[in-house]
N, C-alpha and C positions, 0 to 999 in steps of 0.2 A: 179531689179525693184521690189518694193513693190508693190504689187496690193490688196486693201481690195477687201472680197468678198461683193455683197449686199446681204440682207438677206432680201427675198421674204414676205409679207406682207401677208397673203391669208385672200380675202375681197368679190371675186367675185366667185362664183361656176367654172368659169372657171381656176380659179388661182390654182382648187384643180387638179392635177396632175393625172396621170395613176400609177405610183409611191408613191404617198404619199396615195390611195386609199389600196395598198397594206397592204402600212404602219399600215392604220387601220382595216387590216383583222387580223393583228398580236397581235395588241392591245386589240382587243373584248377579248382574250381570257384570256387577266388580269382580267376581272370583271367577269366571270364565277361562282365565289361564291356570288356576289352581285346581290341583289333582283333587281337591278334596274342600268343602266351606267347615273350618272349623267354629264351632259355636261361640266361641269370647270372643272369634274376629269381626264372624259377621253380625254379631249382637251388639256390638261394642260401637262397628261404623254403625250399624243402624241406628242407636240410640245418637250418637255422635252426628251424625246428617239430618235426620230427620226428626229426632226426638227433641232437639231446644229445650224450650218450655211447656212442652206438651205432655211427655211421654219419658221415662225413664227405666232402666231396668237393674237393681240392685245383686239379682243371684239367679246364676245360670241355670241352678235346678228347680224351675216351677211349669207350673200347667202353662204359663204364655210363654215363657218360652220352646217349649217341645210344641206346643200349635205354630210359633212363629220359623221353629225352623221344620217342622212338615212341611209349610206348603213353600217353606224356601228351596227342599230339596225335593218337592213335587213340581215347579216350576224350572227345574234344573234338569230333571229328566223330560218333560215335555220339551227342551231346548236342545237335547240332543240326538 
């Protein structure tokens, strides 16, 4: 039996996982030389590294993404 997988859409602050929060503890630490984490970059590697087949993100302006980069830029001030 073939079964495609679906690949999750993340639109709603809920849609962002315990998992994919993870995801972007790991990812803060790419832009460590950068003055500043722009939103298409680090949305873009995120979905790119860790999204696969799991997780995808269509448009930069929704409720998962502003929860995904809160706690990417609340994780970036506790590191300094």
């Amino acid at each position: 039996m073939n079964r495609e997988m679906e690949i999750l859409i993340l639109r709603e602050a809920e849609d962002v996982t315990k998992a994919i929060l993870e995801s972007v503890r790991e990812c803060v630490e790419w832009f460590d030389d950068e003055p500043t984490m722009v939103t298409e970059d680090f949305i873009d590697r995120l979905c790119d590294s860790y999204g696969g087949d799991d997780f995808d993100i269509e448009n930069y302006d929704n409720p998962a993404v502003r929860k995904i980069m809160r706690e990417a830029r609340a994780i970036r001030r506790e590191g300094r």
